[in-house]
PDB file with SEQRES, HELIX, SHEET and CRYST1 records, atoms N, CA, C and O in Angstrom:
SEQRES   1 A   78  UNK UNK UNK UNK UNK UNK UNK UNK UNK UNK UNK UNK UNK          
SEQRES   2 A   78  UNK UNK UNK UNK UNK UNK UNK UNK UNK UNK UNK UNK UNK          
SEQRES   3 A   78  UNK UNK UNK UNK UNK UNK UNK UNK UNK UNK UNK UNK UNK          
SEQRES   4 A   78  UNK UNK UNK UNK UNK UNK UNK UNK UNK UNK UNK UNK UNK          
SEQRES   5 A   78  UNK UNK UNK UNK UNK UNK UNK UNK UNK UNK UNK UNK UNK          
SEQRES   6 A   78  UNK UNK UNK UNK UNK UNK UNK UNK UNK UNK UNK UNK UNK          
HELIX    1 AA1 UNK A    2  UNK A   21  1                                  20    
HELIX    2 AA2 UNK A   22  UNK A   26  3                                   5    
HELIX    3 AA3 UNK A   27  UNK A   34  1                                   8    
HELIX    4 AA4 UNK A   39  UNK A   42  5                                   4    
HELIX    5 AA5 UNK A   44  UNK A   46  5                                   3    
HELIX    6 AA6 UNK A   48  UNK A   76  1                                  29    
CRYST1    1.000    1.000    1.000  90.00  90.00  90.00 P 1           1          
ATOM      1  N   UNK A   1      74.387 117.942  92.194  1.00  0.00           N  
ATOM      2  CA  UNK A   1      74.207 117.820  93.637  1.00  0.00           C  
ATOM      3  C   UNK A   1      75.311 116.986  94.298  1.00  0.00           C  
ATOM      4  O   UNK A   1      76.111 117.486  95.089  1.00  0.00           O  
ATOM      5  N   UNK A   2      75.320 115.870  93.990  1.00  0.00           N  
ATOM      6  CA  UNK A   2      77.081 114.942  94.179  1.00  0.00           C  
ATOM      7  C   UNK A   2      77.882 115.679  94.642  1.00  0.00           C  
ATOM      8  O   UNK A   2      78.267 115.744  95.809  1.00  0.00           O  
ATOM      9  N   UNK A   3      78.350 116.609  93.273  1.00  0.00           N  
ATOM     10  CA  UNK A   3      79.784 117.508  93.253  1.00  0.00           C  
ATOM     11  C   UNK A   3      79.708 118.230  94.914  1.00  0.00           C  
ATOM     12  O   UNK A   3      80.506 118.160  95.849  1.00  0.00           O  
ATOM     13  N   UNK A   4      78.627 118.796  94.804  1.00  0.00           N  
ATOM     14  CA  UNK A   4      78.439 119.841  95.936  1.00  0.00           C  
ATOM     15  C   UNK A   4      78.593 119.288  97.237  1.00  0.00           C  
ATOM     16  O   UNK A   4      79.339 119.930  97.976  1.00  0.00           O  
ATOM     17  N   UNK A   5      77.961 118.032  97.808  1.00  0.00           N  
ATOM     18  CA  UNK A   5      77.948 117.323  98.927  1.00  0.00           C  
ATOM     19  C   UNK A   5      79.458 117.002  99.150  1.00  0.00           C  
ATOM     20  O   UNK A   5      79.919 117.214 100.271  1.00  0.00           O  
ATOM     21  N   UNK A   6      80.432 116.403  97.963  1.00  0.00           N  
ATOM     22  CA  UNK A   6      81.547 116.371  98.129  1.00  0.00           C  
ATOM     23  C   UNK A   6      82.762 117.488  98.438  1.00  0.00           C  
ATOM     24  O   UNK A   6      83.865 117.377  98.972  1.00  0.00           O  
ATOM     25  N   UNK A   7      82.058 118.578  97.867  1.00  0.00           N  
ATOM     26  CA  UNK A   7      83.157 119.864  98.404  1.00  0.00           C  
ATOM     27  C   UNK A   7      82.852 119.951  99.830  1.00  0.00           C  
ATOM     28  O   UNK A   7      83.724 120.323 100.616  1.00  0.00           O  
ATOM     29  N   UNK A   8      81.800 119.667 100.181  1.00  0.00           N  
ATOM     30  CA  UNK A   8      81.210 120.139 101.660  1.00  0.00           C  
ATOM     31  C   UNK A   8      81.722 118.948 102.944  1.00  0.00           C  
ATOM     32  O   UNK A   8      81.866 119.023 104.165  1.00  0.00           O  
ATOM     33  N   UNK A   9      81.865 118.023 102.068  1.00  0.00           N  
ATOM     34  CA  UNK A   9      82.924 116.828 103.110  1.00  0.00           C  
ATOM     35  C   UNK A   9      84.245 116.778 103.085  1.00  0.00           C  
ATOM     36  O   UNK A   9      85.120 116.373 103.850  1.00  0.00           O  
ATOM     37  N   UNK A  10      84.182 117.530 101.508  1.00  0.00           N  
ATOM     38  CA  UNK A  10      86.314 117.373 101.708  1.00  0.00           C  
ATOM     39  C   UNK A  10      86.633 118.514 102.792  1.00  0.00           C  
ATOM     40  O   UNK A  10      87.516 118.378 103.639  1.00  0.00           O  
ATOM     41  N   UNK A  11      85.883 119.565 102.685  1.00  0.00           N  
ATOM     42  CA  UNK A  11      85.612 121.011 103.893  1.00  0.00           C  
ATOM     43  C   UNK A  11      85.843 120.354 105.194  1.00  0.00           C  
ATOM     44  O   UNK A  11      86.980 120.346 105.667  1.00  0.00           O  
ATOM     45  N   UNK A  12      84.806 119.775 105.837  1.00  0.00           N  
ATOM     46  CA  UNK A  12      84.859 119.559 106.577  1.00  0.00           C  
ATOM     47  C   UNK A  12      86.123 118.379 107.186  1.00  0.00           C  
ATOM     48  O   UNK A  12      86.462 118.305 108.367  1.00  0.00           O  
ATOM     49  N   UNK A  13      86.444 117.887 106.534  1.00  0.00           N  
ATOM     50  CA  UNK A  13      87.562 116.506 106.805  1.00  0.00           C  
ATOM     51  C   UNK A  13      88.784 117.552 106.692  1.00  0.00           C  
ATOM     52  O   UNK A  13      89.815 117.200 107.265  1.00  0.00           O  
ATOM     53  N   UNK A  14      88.799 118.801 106.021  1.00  0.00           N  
ATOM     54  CA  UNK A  14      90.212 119.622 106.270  1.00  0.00           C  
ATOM     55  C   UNK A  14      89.714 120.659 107.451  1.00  0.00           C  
ATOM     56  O   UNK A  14      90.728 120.798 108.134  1.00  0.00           O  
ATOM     57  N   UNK A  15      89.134 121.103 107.777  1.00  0.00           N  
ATOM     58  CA  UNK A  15      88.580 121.426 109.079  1.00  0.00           C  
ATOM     59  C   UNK A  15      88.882 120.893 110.100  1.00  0.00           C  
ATOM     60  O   UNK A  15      89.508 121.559 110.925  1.00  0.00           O  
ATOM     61  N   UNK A  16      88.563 119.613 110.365  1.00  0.00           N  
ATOM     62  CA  UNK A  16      88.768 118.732 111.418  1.00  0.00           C  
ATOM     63  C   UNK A  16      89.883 117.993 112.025  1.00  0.00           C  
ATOM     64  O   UNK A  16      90.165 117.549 113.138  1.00  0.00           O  
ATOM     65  N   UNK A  17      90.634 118.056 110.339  1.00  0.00           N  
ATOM     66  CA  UNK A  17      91.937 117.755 110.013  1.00  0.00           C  
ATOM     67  C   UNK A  17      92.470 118.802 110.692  1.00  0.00           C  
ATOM     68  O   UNK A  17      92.613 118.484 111.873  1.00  0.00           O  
ATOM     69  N   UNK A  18      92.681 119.460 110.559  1.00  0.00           N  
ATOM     70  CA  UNK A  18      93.350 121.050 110.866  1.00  0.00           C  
ATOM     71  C   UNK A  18      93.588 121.105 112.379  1.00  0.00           C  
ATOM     72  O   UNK A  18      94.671 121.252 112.946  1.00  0.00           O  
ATOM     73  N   UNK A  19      92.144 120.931 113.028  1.00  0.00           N  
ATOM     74  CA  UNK A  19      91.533 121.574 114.463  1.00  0.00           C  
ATOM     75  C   UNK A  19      92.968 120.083 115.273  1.00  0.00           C  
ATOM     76  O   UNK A  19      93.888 120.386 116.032  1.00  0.00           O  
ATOM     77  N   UNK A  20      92.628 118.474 114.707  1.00  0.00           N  
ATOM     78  CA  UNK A  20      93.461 117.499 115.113  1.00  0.00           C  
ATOM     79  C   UNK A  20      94.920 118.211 114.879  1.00  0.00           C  
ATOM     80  O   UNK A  20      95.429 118.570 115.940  1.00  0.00           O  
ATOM     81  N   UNK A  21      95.515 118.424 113.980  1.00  0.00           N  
ATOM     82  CA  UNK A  21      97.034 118.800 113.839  1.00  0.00           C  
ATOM     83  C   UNK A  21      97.321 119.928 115.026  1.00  0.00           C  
ATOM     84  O   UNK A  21      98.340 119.875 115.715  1.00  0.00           O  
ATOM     85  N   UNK A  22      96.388 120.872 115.174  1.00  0.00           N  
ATOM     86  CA  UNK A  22      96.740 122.073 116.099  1.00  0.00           C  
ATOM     87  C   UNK A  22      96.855 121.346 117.910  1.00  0.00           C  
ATOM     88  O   UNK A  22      97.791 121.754 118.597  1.00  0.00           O  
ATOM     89  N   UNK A  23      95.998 120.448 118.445  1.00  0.00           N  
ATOM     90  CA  UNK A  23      95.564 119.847 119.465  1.00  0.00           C  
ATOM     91  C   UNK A  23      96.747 118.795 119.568  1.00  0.00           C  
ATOM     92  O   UNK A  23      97.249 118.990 120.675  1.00  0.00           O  
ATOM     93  N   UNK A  24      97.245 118.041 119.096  1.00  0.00           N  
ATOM     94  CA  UNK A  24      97.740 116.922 119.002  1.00  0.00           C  
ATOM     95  C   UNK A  24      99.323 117.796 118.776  1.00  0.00           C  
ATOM     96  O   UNK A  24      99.992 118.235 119.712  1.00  0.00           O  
ATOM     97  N   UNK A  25      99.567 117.868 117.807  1.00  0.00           N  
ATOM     98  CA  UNK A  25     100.993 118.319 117.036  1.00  0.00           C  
ATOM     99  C   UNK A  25     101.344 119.895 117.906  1.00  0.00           C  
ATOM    100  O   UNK A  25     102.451 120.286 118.275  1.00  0.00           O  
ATOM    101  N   UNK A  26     100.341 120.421 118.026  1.00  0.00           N  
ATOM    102  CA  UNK A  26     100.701 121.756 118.481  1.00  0.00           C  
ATOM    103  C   UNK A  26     101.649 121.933 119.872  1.00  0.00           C  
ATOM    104  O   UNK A  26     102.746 122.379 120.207  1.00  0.00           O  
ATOM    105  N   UNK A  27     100.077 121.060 120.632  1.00  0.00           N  
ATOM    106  CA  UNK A  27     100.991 121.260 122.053  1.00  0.00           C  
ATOM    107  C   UNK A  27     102.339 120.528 122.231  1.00  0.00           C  
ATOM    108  O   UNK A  27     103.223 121.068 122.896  1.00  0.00           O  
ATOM    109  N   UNK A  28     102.571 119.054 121.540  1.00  0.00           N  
ATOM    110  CA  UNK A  28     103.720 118.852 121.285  1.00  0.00           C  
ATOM    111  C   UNK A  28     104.954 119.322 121.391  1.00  0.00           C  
ATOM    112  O   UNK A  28     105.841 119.217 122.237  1.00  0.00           O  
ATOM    113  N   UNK A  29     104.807 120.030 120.051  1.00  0.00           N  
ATOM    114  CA  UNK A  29     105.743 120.977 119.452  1.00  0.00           C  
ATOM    115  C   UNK A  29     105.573 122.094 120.441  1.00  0.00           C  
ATOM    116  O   UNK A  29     106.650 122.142 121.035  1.00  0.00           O  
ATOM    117  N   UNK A  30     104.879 122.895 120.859  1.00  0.00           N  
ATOM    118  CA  UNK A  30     104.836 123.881 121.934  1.00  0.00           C  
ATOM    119  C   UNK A  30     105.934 123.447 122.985  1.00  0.00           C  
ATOM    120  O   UNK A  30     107.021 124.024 123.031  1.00  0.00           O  
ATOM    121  N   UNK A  31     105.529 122.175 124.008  1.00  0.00           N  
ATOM    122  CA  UNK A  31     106.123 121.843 125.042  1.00  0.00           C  
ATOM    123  C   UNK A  31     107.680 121.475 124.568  1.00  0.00           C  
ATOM    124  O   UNK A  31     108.624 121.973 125.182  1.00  0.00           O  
ATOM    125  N   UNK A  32     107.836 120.828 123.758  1.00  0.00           N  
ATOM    126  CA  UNK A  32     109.521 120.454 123.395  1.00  0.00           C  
ATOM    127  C   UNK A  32     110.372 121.654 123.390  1.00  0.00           C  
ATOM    128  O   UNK A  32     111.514 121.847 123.806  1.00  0.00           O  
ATOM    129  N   UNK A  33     109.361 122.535 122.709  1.00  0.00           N  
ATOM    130  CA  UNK A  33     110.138 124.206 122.320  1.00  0.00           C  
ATOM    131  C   UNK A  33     110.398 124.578 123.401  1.00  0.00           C  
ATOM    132  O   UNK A  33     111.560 124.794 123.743  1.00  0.00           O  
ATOM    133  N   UNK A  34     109.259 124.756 124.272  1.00  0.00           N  
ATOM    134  CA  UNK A  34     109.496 125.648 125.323  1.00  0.00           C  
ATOM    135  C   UNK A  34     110.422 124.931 126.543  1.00  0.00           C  
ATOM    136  O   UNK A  34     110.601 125.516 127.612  1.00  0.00           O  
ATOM    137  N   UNK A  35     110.970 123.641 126.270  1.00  0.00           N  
ATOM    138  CA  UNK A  35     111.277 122.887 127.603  1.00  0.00           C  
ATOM    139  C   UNK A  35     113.053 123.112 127.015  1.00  0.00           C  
ATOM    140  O   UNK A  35     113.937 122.654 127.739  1.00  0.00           O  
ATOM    141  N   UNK A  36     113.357 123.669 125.989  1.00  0.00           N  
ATOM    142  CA  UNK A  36     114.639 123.702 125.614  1.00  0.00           C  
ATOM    143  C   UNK A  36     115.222 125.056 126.093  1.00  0.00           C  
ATOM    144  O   UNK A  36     114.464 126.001 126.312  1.00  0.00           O  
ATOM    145  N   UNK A  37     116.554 125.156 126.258  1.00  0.00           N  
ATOM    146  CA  UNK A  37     117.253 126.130 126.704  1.00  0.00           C  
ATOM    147  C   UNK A  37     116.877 127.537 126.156  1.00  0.00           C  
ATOM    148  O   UNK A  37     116.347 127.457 125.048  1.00  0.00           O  
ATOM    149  N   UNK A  38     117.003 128.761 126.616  1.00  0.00           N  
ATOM    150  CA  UNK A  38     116.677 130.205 125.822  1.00  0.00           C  
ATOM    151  C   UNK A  38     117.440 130.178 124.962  1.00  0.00           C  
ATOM    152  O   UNK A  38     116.895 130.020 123.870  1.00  0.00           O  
ATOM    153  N   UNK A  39     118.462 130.259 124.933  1.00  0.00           N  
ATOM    154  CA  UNK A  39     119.256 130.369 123.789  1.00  0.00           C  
ATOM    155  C   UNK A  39     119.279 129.383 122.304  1.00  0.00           C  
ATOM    156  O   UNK A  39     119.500 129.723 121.141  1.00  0.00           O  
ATOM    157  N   UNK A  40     118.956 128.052 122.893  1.00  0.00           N  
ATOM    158  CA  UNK A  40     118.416 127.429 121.809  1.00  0.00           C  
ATOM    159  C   UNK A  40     117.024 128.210 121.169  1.00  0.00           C  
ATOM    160  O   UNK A  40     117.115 128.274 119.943  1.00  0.00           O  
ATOM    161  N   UNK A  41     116.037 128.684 121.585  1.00  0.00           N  
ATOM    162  CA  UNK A  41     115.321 128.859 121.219  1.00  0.00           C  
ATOM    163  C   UNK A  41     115.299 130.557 120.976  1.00  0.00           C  
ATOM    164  O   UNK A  41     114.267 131.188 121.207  1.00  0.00           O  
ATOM    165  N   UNK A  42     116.077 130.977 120.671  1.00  0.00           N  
ATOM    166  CA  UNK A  42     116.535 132.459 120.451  1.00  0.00           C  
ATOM    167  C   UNK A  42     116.453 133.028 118.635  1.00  0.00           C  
ATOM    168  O   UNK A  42     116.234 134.154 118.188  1.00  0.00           O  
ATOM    169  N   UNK A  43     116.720 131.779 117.951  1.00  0.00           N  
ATOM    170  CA  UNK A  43     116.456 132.056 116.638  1.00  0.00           C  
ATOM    171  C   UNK A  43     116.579 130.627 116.224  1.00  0.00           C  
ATOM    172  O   UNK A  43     117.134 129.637 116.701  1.00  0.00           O  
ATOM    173  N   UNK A  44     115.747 130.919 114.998  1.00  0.00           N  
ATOM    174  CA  UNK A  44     115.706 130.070 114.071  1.00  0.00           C  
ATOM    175  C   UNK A  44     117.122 128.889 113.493  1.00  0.00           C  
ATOM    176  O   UNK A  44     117.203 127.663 113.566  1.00  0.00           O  
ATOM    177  N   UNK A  45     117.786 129.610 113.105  1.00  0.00           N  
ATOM    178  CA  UNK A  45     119.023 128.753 113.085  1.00  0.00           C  
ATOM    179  C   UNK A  45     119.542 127.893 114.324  1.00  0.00           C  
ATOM    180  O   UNK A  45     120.173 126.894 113.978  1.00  0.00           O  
ATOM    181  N   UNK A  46     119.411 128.069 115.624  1.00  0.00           N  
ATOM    182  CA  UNK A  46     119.354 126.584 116.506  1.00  0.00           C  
ATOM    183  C   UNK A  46     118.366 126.307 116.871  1.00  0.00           C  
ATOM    184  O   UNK A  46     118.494 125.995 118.055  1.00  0.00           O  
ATOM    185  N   UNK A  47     116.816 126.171 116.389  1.00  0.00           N  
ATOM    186  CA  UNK A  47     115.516 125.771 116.390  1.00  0.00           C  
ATOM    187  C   UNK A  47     115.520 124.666 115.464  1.00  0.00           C  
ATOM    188  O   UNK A  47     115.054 123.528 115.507  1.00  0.00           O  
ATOM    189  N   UNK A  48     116.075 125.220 114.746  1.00  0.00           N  
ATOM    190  CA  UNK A  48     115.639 124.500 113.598  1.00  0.00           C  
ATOM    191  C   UNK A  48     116.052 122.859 113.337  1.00  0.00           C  
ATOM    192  O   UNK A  48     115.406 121.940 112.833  1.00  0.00           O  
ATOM    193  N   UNK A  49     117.469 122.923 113.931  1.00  0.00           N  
ATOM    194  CA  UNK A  49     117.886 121.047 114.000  1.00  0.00           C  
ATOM    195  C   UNK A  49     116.101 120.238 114.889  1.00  0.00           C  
ATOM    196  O   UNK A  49     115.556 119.236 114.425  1.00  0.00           O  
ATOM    197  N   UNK A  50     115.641 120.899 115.964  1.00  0.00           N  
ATOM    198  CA  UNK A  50     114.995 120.114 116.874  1.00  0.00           C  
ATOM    199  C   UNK A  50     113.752 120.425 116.022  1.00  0.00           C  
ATOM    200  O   UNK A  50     113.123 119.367 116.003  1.00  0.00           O  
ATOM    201  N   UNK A  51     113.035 121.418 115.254  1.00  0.00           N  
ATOM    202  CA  UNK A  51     111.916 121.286 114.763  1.00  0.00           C  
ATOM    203  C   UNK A  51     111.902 120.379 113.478  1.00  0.00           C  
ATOM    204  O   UNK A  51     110.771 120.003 113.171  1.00  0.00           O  
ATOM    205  N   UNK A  52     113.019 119.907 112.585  1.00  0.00           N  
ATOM    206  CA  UNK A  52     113.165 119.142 111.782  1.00  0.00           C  
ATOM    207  C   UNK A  52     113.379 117.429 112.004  1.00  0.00           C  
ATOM    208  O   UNK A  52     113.090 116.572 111.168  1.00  0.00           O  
ATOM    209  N   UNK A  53     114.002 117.176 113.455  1.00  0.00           N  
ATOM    210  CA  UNK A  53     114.003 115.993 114.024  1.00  0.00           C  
ATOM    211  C   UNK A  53     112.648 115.583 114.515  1.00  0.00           C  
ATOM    212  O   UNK A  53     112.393 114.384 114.407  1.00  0.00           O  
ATOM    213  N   UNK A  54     111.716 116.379 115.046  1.00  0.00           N  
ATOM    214  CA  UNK A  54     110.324 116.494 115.465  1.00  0.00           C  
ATOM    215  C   UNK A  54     109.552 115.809 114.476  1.00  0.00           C  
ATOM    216  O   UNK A  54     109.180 114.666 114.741  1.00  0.00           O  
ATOM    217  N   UNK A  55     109.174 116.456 113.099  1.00  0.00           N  
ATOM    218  CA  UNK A  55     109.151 116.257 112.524  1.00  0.00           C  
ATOM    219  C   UNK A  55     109.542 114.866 111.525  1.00  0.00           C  
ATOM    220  O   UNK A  55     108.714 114.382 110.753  1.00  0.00           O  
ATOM    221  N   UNK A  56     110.691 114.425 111.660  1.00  0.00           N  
ATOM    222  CA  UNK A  56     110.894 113.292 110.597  1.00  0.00           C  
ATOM    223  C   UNK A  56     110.703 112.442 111.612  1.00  0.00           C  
ATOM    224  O   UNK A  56     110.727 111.276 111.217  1.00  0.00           O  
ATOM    225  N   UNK A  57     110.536 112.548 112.677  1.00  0.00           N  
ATOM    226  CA  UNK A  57     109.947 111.492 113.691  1.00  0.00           C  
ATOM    227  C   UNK A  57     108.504 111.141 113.380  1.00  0.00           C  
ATOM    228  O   UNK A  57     108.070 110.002 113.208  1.00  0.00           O  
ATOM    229  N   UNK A  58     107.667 112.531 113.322  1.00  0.00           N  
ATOM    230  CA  UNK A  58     106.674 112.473 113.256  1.00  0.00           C  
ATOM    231  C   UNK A  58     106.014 111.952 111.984  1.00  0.00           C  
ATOM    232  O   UNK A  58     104.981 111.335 112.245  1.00  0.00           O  
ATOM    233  N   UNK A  59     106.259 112.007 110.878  1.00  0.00           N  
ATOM    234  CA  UNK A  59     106.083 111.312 109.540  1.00  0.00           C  
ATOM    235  C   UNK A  59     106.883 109.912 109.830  1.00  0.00           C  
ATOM    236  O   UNK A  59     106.313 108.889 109.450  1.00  0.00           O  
ATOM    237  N   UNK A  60     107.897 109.809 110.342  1.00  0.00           N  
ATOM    238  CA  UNK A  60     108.266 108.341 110.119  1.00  0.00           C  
ATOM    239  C   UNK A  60     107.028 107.175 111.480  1.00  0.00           C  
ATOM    240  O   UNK A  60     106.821 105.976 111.666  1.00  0.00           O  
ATOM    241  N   UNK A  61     106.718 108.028 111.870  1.00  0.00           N  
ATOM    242  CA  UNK A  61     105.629 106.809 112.705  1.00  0.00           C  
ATOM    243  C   UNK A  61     104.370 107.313 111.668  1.00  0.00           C  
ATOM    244  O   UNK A  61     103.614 106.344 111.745  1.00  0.00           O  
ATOM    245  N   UNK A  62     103.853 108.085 110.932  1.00  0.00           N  
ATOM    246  CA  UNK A  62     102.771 108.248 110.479  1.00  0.00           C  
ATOM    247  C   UNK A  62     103.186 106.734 109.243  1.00  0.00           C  
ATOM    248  O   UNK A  62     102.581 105.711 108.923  1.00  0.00           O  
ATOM    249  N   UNK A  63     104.376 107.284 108.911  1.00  0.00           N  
ATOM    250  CA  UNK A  63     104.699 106.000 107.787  1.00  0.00           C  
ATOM    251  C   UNK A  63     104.713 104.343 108.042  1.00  0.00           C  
ATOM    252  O   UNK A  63     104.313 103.495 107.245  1.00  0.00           O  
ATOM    253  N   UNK A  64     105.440 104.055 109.733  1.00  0.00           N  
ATOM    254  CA  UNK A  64     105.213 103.025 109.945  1.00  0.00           C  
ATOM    255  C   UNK A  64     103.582 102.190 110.527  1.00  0.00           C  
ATOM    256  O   UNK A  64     103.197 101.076 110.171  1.00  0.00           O  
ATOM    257  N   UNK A  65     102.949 103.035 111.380  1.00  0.00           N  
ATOM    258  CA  UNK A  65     101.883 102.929 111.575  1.00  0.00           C  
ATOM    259  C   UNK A  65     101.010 102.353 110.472  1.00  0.00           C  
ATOM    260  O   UNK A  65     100.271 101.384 110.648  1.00  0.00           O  
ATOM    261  N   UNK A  66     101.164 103.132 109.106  1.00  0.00           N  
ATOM    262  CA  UNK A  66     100.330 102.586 107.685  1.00  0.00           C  
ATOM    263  C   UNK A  66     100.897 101.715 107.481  1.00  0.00           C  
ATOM    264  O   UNK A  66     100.350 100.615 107.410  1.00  0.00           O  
ATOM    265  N   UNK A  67     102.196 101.881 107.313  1.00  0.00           N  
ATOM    266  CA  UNK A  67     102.928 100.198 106.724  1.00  0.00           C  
ATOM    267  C   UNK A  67     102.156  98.689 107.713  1.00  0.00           C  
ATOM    268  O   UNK A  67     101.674  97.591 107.432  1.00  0.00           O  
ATOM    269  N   UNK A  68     102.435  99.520 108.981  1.00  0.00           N  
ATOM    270  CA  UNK A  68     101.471  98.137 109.786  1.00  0.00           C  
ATOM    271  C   UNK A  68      99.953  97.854 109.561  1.00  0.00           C  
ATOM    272  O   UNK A  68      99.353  96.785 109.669  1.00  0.00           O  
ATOM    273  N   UNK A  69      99.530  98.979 109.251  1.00  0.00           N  
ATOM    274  CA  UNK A  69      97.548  98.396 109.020  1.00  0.00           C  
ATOM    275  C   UNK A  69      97.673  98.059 107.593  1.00  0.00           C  
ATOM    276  O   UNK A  69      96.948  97.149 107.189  1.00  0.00           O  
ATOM    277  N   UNK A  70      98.412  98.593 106.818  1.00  0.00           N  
ATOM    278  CA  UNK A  70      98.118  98.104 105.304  1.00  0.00           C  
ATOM    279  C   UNK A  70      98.949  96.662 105.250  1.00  0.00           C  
ATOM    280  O   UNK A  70      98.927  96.028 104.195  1.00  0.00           O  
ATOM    281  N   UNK A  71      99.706  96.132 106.436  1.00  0.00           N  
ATOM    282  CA  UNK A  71     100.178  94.807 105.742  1.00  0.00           C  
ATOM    283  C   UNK A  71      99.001  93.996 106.562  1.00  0.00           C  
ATOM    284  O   UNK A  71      98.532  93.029 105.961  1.00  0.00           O  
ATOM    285  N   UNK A  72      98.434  94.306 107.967  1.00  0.00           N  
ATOM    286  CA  UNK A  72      97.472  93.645 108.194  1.00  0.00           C  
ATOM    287  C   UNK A  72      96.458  93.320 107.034  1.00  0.00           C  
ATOM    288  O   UNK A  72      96.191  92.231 106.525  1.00  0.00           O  
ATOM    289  N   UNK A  73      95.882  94.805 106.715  1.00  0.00           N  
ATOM    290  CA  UNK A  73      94.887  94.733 105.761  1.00  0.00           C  
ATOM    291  C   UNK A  73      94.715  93.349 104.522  1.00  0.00           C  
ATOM    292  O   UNK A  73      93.866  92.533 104.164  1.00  0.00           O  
ATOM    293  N   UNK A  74      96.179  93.766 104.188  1.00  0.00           N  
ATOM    294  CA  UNK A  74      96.489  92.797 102.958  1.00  0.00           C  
ATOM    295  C   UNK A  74      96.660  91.032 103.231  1.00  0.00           C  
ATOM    296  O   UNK A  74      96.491  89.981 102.612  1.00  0.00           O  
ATOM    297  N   UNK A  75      97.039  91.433 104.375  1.00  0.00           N  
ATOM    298  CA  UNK A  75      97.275  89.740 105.385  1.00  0.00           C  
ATOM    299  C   UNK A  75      95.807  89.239 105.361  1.00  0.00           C  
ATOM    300  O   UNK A  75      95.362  88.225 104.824  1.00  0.00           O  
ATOM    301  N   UNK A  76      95.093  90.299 106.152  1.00  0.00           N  
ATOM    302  CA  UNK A  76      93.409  89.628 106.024  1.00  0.00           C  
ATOM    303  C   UNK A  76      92.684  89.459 104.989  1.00  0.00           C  
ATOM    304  O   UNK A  76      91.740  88.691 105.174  1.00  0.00           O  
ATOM    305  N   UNK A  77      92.789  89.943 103.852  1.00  0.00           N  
ATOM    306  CA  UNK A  77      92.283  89.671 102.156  1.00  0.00           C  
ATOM    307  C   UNK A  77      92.621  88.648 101.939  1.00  0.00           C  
ATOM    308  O   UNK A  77      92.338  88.329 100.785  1.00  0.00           O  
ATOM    309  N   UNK A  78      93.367  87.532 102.755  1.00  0.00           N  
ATOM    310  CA  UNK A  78      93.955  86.266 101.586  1.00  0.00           C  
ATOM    311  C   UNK A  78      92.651  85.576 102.380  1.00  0.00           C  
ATOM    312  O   UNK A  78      92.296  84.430 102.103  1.00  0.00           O  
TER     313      UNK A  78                                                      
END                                                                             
């Protein structure tokens, strides 16, 4: 019974996960795309510098953000 309750929450936490990335990240990425020149956005090969900068932006605050609650975290354990 355990096992089962746990497939049914990891489900749902990638569900929800999912529905957040599309809402949040989507329109994002939607509006940047669409606010750039036609021709930039004509193919993939000059898309691609601005969807990869998007991106390592976007992981590098996901990265600093943790670095900041996990040094709090660890600050408040002493």
């Amino acid at each position: 019974m355990p096992t089962e309750i746990s497939f049914i929450a990891a489900m749902l936490v990638g569900f929800f996960g999912g529905v957040h990335c599309v809402g949040m990240c989507g329109g994002v990425v939607g509006a940047l795309t669409f606010g750039l020149p036609a021709e930039k956005r004509a193919g993939m090969r000059q898309l691609w510098p601005y969807l990869l900068s998007y991106n390592l932006a976007r992981i590098s605050a996901y990265v600093v953000a943790g670095a900041i609650v996990g040094g709090l975290g660890a600050f408040s354990a002493w």
